[in-house]
C-alpha positions as CSV (number, residue, x, y, z in Angstrom):
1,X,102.0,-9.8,78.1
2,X,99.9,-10.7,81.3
3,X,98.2,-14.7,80.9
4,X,95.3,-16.0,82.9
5,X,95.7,-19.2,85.0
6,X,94.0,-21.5,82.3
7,X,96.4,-19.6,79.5
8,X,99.6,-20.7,81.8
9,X,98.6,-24.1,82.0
10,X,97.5,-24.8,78.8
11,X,100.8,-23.1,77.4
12,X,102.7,-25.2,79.5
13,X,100.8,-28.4,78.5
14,X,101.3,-27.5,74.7
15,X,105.4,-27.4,75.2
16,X,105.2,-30.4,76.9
17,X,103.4,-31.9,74.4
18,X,105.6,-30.8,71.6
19,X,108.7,-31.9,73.7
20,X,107.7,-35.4,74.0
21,X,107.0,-35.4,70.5
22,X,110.1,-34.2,69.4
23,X,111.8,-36.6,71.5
24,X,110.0,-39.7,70.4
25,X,110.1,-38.5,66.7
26,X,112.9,-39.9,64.7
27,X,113.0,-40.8,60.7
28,X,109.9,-40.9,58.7
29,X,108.1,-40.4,62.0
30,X,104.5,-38.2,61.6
31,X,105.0,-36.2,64.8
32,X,108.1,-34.4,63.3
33,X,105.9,-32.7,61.0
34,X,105.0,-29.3,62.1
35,X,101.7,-29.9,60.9
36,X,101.3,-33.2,63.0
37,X,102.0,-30.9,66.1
38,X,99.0,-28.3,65.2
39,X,96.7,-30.7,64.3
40,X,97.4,-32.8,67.6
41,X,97.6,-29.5,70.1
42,X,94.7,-28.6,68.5
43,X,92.8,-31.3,68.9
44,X,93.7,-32.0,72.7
45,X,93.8,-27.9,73.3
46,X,90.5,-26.6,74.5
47,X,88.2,-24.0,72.5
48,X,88.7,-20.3,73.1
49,X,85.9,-19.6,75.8
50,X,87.0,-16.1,76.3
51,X,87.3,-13.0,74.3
52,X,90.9,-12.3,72.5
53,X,92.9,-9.1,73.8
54,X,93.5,-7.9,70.5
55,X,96.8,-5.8,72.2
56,X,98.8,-9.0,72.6
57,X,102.1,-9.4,70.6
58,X,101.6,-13.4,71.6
59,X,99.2,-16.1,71.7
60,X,99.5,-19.4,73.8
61,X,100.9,-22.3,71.8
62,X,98.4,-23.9,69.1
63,X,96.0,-21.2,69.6
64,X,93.1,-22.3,67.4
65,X,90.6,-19.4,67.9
66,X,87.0,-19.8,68.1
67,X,84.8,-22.2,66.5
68,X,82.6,-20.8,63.9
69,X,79.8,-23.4,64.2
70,X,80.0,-22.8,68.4
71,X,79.4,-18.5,67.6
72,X,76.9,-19.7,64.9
73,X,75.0,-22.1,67.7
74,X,75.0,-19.7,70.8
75,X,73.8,-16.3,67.8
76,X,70.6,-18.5,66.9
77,X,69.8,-19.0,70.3
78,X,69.8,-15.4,71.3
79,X,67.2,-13.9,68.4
80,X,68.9,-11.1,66.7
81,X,67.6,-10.7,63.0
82,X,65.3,-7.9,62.8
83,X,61.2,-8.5,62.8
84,X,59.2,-8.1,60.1
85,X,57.5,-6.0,62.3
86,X,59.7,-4.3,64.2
87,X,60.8,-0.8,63.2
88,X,64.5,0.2,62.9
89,X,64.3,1.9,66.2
90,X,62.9,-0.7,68.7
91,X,65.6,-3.8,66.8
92,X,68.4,-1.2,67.9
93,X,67.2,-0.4,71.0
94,X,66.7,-4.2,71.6
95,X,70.1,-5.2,70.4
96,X,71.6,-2.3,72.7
97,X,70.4,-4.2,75.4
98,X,72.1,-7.4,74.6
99,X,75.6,-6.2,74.1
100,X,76.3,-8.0,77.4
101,X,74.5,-11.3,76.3
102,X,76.0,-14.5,77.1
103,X,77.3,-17.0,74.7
104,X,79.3,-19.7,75.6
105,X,82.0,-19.7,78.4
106,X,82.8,-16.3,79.4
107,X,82.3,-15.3,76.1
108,X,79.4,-11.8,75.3
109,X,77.9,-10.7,72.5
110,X,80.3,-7.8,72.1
111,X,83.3,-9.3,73.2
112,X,86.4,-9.7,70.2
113,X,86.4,-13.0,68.3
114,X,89.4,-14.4,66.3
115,X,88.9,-17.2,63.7
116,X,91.9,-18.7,62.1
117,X,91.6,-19.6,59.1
118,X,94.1,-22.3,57.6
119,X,94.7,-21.5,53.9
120,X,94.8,-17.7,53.5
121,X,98.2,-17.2,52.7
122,X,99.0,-16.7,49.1
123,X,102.8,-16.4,47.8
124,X,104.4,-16.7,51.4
125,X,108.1,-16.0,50.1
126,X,111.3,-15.4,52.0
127,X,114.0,-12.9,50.9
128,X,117.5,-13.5,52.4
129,X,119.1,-10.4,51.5
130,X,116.1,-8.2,53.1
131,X,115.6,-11.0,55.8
132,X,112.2,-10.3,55.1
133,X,109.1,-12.5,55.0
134,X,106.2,-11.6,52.5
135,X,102.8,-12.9,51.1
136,X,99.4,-12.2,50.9
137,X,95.5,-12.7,53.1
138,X,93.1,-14.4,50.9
139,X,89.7,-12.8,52.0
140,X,87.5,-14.1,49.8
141,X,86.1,-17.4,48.5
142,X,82.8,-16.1,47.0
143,X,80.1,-13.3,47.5
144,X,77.5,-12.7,49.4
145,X,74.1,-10.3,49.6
146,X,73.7,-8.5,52.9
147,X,70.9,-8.9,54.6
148,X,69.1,-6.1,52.8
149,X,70.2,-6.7,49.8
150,X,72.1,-3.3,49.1
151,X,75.8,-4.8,49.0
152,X,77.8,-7.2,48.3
153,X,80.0,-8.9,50.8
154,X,82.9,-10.4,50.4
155,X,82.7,-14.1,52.2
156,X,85.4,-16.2,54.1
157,X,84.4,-19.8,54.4
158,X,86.1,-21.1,58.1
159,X,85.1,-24.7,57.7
160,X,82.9,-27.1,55.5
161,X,82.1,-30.7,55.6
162,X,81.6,-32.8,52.7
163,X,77.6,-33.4,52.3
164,X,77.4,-36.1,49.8
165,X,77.4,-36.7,46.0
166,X,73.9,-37.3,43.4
167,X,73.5,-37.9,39.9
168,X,71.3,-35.0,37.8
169,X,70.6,-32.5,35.5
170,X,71.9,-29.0,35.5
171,X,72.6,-25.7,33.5
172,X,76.2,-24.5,32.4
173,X,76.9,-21.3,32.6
174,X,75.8,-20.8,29.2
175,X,72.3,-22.2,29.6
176,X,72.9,-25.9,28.4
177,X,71.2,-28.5,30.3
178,X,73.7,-31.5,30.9
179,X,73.9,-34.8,33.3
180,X,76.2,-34.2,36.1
181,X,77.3,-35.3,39.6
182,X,75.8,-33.3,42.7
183,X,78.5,-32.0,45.2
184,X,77.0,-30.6,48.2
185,X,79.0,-28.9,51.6
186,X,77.7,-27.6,54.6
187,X,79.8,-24.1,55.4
188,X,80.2,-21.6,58.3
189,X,81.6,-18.7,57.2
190,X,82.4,-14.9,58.0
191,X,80.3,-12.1,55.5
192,X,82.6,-9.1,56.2
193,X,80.6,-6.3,56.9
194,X,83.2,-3.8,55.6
195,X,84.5,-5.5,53.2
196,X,85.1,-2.1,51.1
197,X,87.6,-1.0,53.8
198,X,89.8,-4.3,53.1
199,X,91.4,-3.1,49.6
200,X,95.1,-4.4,50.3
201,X,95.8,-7.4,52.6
202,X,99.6,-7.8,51.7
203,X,102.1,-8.6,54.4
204,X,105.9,-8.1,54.6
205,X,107.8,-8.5,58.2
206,X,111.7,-8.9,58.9
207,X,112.7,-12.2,60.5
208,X,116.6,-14.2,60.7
209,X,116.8,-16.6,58.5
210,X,117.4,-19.6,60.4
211,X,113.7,-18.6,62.4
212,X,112.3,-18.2,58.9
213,X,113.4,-21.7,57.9
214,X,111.2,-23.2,60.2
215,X,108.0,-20.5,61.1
216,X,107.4,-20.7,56.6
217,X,105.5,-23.8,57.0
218,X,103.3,-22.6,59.9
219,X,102.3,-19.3,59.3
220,X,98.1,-19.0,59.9
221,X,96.1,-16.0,59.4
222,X,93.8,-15.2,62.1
223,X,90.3,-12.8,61.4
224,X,90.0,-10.6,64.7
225,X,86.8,-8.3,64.6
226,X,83.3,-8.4,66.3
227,X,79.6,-9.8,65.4
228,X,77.7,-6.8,63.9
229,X,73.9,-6.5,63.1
230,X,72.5,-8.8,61.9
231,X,74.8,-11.1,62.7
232,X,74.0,-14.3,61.2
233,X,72.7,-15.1,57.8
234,X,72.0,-18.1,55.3
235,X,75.6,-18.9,53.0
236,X,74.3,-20.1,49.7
237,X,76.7,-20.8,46.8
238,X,75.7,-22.8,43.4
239,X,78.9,-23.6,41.3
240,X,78.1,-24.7,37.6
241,X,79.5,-27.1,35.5
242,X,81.6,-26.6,33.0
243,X,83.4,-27.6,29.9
244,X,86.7,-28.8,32.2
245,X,84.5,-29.4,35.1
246,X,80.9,-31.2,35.1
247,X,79.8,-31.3,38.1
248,X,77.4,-29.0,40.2
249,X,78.7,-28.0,43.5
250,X,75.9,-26.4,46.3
251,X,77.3,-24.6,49.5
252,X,74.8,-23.7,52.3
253,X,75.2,-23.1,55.5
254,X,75.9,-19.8,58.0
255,X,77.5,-17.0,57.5
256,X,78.5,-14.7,60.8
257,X,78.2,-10.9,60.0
258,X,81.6,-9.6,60.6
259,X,83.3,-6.4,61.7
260,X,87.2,-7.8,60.4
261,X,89.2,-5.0,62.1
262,X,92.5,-6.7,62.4
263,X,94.3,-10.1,60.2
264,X,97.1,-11.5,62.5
265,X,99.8,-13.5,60.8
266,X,101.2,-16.0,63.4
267,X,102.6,-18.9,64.0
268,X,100.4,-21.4,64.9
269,X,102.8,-23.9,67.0
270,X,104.4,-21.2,69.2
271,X,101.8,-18.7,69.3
272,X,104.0,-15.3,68.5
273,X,102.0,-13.0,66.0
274,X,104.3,-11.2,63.5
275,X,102.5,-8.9,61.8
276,X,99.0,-7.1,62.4
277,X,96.9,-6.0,59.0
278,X,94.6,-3.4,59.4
279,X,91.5,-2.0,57.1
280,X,93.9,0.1,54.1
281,X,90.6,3.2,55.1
């Protein structure tokens, strides 16, 4: 694996980082919790500004992808839904010619993106005898219409922040109108375009045990792919209340329309992918 001069020092800032934490760590000290280290490399790391080779076997320490609501940001600014009044023909033509658009950093239109997401992993077990490692890619939180309204997609939700909490009336499932409190959260999410081609998402690799011991804990999945037409759309997402749970919950926000070609599993505090998950057709 060949790294750029901003990859080099930005790898060799994260060990040092993670070194003079694991010096000054000692007994009921935060920093000797793996997930202390994300978070804090993370947070002092800077954004990916440049597309992911999606042939590398490694990424730099705390790699944390790109940011959903930075894609979603630089896609509104660029005008890509389709016209009313433009015909199938000129809106392809016209995205053609913005393949090579710029969004932010050194980052184009058509360039690979990778989002990680940090609770997809479902029954992440560890078999000594096999000294194998196994789970399972969560892929979807809800559904969404594409933009035409001909399928469903399945939809990913990267982030959300908490949007505040009312008092009001709403329906239960079953029609019966009842006093409840108002959740909302703003989301940016991925719609996956082909989501059909995504039937199995399990996982299995071989790793020693002593490695497994510690990588368990800080195993992320990261959503490699590409922006496809048309690209952005509205999330909405109305949860009713019911018997065990009254309360109305709204999600709305944007959704990127996504190609997902590729689910890395990785870990996130040294950077080495273990296993690649392609589309089961």
């Amino acid at each position: 694996m060949t790294m750029t001069t901003s990859q080099r020092i930005f790898s060799i800032a994260a060990l040092l980082t993670l070194s003079a934490c694991a010096q000054a760590s000692g007994p009921g000290d935060p920093t000797a919790d793996p997930e202390f280290i994300i978070g804090l490399n993370a947070a002092r790391g800077p954004r990916a500004l440049t597309a992911l080779d999606d042939k590398l076997e490694a990424l730099i320490p705390a790699y944390t992808g790109h940011v959903c609501a930075d894609i979603v940001a630089d896609v509104k600014k660029l005008r890509l839904n389709k016209d009313e009044f433009e015909s199938t023909a000129d809106y392809q033509s016209r995205i053609g010619q913005l393949a090579n658009a710029g969004l932010h950093g050194q980052l184009r239109l058509s360039d690979t993106l990778a989002f990680v997401h940090h609770n997809s992993l479902y029954g992440v077990k560890y078999d000594a005898d096999k000294s194998q490692m196994s789970g399972s890619v969560g892929i979807r939180d809800s559904n969404q219409w594409n933009s035409e309204k001909t399928q469903l997609l399945r939809s990913k939700v990267l982030d959300q922040t908490y949007g505040g909490k009312s008092k009001g009336q709403a329906r239960t499932e079953s029609g019966i109108s009842v006093n409840v409190d108002r959740l909302s959260y703003q989301v940016c999410a991925l719609n996956i375009a082909n989501s059909n081609s995504w039937q199995q998402t399990n996982f299995d690799f071989n790793i020693p045990a002593a490695e497994a011991r510690l990588d368990k804990g800080r195993l992320k999945a990261l959503f490699v792919g590409h922006l496809v037409p048309q690209f952005i759309q509205n999330y909405d997402l109305v949860v009713s209340p019911s018997v065990k749970a009254m309360w109305q919950t709204t999600y709305t926000g944007n959704a990127l329309v996504f190609q997902l070609e590729q689910i890395w599993i990785y870990n996130q505090v040294t950077g080495r992918v273990y296993k690649k998950i392609k589309p089961s057709n």
